[in-house]
C-alpha positions in Angstrom: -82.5 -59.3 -22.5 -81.5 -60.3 -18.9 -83.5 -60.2 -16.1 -81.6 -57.2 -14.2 -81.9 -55.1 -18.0 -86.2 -56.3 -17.3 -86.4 -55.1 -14.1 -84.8 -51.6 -14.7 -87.1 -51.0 -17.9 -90.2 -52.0 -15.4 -88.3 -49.3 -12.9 -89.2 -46.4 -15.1 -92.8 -47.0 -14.9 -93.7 -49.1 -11.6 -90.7 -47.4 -9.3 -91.6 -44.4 -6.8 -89.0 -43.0 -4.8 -90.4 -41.8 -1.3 -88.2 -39.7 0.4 -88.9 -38.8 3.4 -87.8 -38.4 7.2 -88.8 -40.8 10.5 -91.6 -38.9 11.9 -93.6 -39.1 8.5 -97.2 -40.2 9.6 -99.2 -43.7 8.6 -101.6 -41.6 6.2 -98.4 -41.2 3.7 -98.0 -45.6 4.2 -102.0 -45.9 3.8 -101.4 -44.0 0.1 -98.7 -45.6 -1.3 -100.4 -48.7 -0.4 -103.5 -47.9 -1.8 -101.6 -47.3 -4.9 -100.3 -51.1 -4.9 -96.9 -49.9 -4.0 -96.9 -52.5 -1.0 -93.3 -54.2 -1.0 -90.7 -51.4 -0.1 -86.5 -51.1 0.8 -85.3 -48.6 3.5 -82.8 -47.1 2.9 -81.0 -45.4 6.2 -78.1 -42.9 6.2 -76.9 -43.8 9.5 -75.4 -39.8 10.9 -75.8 -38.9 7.0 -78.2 -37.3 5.0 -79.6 -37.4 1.8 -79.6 -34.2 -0.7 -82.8 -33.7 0.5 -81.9 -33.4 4.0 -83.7 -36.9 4.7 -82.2 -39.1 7.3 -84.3 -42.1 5.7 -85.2 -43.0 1.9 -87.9 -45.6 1.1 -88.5 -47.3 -2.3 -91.7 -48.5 -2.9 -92.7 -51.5 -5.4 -95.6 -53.1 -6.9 -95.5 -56.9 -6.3 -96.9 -57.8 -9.8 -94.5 -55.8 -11.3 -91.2 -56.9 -10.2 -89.9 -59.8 -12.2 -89.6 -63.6 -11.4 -86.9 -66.0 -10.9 -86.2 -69.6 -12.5 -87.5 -70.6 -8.9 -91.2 -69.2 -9.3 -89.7 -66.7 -6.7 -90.6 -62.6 -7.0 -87.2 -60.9 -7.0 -86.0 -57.2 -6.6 -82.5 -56.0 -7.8 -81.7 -52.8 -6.1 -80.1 -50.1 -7.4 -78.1 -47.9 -5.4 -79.5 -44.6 -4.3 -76.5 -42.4 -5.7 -76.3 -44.2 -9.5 -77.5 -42.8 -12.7 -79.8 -45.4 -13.2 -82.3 -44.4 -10.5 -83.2 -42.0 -12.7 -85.4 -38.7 -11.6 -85.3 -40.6 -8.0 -81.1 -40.4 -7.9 -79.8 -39.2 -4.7 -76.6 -38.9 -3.1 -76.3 -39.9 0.7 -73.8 -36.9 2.6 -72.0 -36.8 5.7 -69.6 -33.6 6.0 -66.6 -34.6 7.3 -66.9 -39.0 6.7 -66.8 -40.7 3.9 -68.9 -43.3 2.7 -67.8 -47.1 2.9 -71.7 -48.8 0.8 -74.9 -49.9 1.9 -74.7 -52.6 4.9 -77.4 -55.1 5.9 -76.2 -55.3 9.5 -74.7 -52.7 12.1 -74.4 -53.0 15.5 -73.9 -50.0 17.7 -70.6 -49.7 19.5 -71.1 -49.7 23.4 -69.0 -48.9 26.3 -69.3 -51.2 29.4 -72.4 -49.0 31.1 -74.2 -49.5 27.8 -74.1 -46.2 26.4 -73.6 -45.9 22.6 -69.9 -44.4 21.9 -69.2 -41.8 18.8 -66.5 -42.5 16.3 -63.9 -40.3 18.8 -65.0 -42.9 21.9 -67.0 -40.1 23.6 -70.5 -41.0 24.8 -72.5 -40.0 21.3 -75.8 -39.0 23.6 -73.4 -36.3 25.3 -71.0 -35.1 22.5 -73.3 -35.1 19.6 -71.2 -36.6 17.2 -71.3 -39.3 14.4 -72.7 -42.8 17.0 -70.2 -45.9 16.1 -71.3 -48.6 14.8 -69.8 -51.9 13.1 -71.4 -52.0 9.8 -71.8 -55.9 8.3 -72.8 -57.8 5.2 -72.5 -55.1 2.5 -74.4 -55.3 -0.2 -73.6 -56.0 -3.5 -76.2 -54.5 -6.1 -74.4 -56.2 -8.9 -75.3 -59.9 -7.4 -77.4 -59.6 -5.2 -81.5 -59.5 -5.1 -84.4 -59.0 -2.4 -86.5 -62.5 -2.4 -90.0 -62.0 -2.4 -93.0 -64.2 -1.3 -95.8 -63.3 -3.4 -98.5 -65.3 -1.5 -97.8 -62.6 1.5 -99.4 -59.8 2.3 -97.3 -56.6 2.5 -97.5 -53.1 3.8 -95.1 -50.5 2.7 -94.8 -49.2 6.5 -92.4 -52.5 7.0 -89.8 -52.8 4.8 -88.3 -56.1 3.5 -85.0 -55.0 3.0 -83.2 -52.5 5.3 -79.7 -51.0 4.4 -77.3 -48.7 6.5 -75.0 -46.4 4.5 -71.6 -47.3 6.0 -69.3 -44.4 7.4 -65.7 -43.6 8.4 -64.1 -40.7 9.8 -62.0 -38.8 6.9 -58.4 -38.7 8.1 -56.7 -35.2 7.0 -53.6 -33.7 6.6 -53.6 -29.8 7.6 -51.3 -27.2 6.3 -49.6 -24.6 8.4 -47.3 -22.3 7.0 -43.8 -22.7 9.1 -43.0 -19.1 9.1 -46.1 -18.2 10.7 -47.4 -21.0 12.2 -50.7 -20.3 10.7 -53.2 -22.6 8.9 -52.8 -21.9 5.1 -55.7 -20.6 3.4 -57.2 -20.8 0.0 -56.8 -18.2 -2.5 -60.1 -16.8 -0.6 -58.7 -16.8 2.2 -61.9 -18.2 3.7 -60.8 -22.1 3.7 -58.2 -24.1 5.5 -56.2 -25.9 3.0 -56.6 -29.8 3.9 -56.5 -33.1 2.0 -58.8 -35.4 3.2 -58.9 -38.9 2.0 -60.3 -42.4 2.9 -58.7 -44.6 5.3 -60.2 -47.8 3.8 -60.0 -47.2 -0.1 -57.3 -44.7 -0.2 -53.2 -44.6 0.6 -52.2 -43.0 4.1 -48.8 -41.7 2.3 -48.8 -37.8 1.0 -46.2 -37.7 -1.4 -43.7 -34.6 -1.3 -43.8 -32.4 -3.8 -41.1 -32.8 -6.7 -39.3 -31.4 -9.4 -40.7 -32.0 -12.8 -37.5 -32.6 -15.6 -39.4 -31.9 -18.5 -41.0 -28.2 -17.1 -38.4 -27.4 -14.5 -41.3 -26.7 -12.2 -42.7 -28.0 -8.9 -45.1 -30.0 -8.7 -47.6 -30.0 -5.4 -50.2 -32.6 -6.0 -51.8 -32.6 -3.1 -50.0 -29.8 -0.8 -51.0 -26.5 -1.2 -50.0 -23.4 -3.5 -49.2 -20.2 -2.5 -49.4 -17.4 -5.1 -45.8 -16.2 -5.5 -44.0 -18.4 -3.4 -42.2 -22.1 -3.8 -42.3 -25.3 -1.8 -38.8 -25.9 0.4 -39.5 -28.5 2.6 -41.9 -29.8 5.2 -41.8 -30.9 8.8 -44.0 -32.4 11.5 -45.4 -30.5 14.4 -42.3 -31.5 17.0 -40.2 -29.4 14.3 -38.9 -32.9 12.6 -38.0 -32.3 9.0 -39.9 -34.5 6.3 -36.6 -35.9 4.9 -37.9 -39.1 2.6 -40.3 -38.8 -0.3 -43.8 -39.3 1.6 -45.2 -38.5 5.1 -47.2 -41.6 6.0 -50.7 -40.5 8.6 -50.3 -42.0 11.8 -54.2 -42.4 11.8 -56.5 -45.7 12.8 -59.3 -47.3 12.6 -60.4 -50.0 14.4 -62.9 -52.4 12.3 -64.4 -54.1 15.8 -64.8 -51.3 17.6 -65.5 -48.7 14.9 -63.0 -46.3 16.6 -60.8 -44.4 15.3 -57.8 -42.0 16.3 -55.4 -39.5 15.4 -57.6 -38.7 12.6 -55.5 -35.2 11.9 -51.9 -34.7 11.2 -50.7 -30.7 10.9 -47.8 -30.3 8.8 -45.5 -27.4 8.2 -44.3 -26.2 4.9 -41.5 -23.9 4.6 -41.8 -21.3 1.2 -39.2 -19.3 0.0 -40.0 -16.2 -2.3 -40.6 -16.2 -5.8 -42.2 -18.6 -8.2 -38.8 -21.0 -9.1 -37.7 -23.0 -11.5 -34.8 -26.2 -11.1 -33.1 -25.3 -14.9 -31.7 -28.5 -16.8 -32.6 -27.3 -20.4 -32.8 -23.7 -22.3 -36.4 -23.9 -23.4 -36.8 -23.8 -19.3 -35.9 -20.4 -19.3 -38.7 -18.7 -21.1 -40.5 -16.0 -18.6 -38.7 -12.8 -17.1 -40.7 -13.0 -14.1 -39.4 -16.2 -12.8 -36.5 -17.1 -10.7 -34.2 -20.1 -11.9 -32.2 -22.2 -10.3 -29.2 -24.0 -12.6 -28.7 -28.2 -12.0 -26.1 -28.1 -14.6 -24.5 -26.0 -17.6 -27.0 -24.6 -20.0 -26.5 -24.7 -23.7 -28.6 -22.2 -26.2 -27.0 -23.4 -29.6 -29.8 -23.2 -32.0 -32.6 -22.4 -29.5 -34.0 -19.1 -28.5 -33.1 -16.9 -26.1 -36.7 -15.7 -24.8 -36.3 -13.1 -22.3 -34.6 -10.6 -24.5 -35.6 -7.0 -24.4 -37.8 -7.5 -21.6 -37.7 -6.6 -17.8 -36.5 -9.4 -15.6 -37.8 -9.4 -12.6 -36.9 -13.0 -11.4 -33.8 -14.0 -10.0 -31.2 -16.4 -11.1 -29.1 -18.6 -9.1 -26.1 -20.1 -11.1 -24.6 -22.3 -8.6 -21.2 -22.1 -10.4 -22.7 -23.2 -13.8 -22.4 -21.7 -17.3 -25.0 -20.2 -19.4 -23.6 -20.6 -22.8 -23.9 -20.5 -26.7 -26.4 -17.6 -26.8 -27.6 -15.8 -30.1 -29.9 -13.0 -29.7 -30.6 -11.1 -32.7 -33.1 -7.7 -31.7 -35.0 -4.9 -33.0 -37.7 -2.5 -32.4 -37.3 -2.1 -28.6 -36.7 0.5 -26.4 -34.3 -1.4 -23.7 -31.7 -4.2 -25.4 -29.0 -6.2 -24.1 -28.9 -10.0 -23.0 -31.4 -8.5 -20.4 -33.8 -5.6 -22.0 -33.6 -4.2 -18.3 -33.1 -5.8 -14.5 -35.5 -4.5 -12.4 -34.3 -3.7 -8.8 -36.4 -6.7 -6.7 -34.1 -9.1 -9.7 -30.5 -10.9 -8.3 -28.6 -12.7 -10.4 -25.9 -14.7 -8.6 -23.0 -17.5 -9.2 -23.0 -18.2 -13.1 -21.3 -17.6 -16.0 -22.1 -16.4 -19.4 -19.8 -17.6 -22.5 -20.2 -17.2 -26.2 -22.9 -14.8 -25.9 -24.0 -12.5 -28.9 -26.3 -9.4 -28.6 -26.9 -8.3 -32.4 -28.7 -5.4 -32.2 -30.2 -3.2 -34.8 -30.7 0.0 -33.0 -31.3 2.3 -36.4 -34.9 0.2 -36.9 -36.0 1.9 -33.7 -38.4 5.1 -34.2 -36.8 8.2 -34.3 -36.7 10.8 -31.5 -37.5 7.0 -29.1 -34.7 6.8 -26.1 -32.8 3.6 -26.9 -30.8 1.9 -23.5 -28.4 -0.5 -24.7 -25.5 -2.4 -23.1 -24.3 -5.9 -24.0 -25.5 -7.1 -20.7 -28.2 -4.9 -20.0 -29.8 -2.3 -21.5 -30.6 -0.7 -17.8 -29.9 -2.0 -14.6 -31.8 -1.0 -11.5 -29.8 0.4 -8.3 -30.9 -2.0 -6.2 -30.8 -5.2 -8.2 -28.0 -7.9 -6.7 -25.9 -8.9 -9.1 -22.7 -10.8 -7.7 -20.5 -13.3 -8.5 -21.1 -13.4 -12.2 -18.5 -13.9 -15.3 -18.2 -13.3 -18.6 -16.1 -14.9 -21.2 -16.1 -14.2 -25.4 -19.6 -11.7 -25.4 -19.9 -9.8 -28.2 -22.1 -6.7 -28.8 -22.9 -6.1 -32.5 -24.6 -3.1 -34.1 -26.2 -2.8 -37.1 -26.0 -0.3 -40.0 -29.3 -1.1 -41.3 -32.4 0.9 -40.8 -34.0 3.9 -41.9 -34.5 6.5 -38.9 -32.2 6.4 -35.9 -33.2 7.7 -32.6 -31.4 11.0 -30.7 -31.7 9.8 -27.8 -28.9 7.0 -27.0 -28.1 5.7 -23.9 -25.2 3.1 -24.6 -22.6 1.1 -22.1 -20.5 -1.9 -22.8 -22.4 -4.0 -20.5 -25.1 -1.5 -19.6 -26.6 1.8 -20.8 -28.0 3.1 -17.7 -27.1 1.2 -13.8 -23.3 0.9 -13.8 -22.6 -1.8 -11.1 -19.1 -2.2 -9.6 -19.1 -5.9 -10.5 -18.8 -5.0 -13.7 -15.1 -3.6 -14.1 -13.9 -6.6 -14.2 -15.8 -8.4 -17.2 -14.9 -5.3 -19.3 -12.5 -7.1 -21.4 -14.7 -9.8 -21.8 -17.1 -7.9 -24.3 -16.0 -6.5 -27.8 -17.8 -4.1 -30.1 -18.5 -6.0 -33.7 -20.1 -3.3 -36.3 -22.4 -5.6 -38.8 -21.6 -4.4 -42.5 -24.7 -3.3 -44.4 -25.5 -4.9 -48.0 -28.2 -1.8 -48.8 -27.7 1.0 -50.9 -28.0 3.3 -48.4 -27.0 2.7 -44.5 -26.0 4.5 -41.7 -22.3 4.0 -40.4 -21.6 3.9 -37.1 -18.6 5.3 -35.2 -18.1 4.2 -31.8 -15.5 5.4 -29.1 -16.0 3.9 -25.7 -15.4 6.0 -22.8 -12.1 5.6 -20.8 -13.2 6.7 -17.4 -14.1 3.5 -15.9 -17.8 3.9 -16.6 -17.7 1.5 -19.7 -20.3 4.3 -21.8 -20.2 3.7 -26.0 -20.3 7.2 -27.4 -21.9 6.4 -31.1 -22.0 8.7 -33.8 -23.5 7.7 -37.6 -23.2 9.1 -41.0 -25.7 8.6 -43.7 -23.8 7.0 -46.4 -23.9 5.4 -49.9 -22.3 2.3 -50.8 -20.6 3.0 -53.7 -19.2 -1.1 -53.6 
């Protein structure tokens, strides 16, 4: 067992942690000393304070306790305040708004040229009330090092053998405005600026932007902030300078000799746009109806699932010339089919092109007397939804003769049963009516005649029949 491993074992039983602040009275020293607890290590926060709202921490020790070195020579490891191995005595040292650097044996306050004690901003500390400079030396190392003590001397807990200063530096930040309104962004409470502080001594001044994830198709933020239904654009400084390259580096310093440090903030502007988006390269990416989508290249469904059938898309879709392709959606038991169930009227699908699509639907599995809206496209297509600049090439609607009930109430369209949209007169030809052939004993057959009018509707009649084959 080594001699560190000793001395922590003889911790749990000789150890007293004394917490307490500068103005405690000589009775407390007269007590602890009285107890034997004679040798003690101060431990000062420096601005901070410990959990117990304590400026100052004291540990006390009993001199025939602690453990002796090859040299004949007592010997204390320390063990610092904040670690698990301090046991019921374990406190952390806090200082809202710094962050801590270790324990220091030397510091030497920073002084302007009349004298007077400077803060951390190069203010006179006495005047502006704020966290005193001071150029911390010889830091500690409580895996090495040990307190040297002479046994033959007498000792009084009120004068400690070992002082130590908890080391501070001003935590640079990076606050978030929002560039539309030139507002701080707030947390989801809307009680909290959103900021990312970091460490200028331990931790990298660079903020990297956020990025497009290949796997997800999503954004992701790391550090910058979310806000609920909108996406990341782009950033920009405060003179209105756009962020082009992949990080934003703080211009903050810190000067080691003088213990000064400056430009300590940097405000950044993010630019949102609406909706939660998505930068599509695969089809699995395309999996929620209340997203918007982007297209980086053509999109190819053979053998995977289209997911968004017979729902209500609510996103948006931005095609950028690119084609959605290879698309087999079988469906059933629904109220709204088509490649989209419905397009609500906040939706916009724009710039893409849809080739080899087919919409199998088996409309006679619905309940009876349940409205059906069907359309190869869309089964129902709000009046305010922006659809524009989209194609169609080799879609094919199929109906089934299978099922038992059949509903009376039918709204059927080529492309869509209820929410005709101009656009669509041209991609008429595009779509064709295939009837799927039952194999039962008993099916319904379906005659279709499709309206001439211009409005594209499907008038479909069926006949209960058996198949005599």
């Amino acid at each position: 067992m080594n001699k560190k491993l000793k001395f922590l074992i003889l911790m749990v039983v000789a150890l007293i942690a004394v917490l307490f602040v500068v103005s405690c009275n000589k009775s407390h020293y007269e007590d602890v000393d009285d107890r034997g607890y004679r040798v003690s290590i101060k431990y000062d926060a420096s601005g901070g304070e410990f959990a117990t709202s304590a400026g100052i921490m004291i540990d006390s020790y009993k001199i025939d306790n602690l453990p002796t070195n090859d040299s004949g020579e007592k010997e204390i490891y320390l063990i610092d305040p904040s670690k698990e191995e301090k046991g019921e005595a374990k406190v952390v040292v806090e200082n809202p708004g710094f962050a801590f650097t270790g324990w220091y044996e030397e510091r030497k306050p920073v002084l302007n040229e009349q004298g007077q004690q400077l803060d951390v901003y190069g203010g006179i500390a006495s005047e502006t009330r704020k966290q005193p400079a001071y150029i911390y030396s010889k830091q500690w190392d409580f895996e090495n090092q040990t307190v040297l003590i002479d046994s033959s001397k007498e000792y009084t807990s009120s004068e400690p053998v070992k002082t130590l200063y908890a080391g501070w530096i001003r935590e640079f930040e990076f606050v978030f405005y929002d560039k539309a309104t030139g507002l701080p962004i707030m947390d989801n409470a809307g009680t909290e600026e959103q900021v990312h502080k970091f460490n200028p001594l331990i931790e990298t001044n660079q903020l990297n932007l956020p990025y497009w994830d290949e796997e997800t198709g999503e954004i992701k933020m790391g550090d910058w902030p979310v806000k609920e239904g909108k996406t990341f654009v782009n950033a920009y400084l405060e003179n209105g300078e756009k962020i082009t390259s992949g990080s934003v580096v703080h211009p903050g310093t810190y000067d080691p000799n003088t213990g000064i440090i400056e430009n300590t903030t940097l405000k950044l502007y993010i630019e949102y746009k609406q909706g939660n988006w998505r930068k599509v390269s695969k089809p699995e990416q395309i999996n929620n109806s209340s997203l918007c989508y982007e297209l980086s290249n053509d999109i190819d469904f053979e053998g995977k699932t289209w997911a968004i059938a017979n729902e209500e898309f609510t996103g948006k879709i931005v095609g950028n010339g690119y084609t959605i392709k290879n698309i087999v959606s079988k469906q059933t038991e629904s109220q709204y089919y088509g490649l989209f169930g419905s397009i609500s009227n906040n939706a916009s699908i724009e710039n893409v092109k849809f080739e080899n699509v087919t919409i199998s639907i088996d409309i006679l599995g619905a309940e009876k007397n349940e409205s059906i809206i069907l359309g190869a496209f869309a089964g129902e297509i709000g009046t305010d939804a922006d659809i524009k600049n989209v194609s169609l090439a080799n879609f094919k609607l199929q109906l089934s003769q299978d099922g038992s009930t059949k509903s009376n109430d039918i709204n059927a369209g080529l492309l869509c049963g209820i929410g005709y949209k101009e656009e669509f007169t041209q991609m008429l030809d595009a779509v064709t009516i295939e009837i799927i052939q039952s194999t039962n004993s008993y099916y319904y057959e379906i005659k279709y005649e499709l309206d001439t009018n211009g409005n594209d509707l499907i008038d479909l009649t069926y006949t209960f029949t058996r198949n005599t084959n």
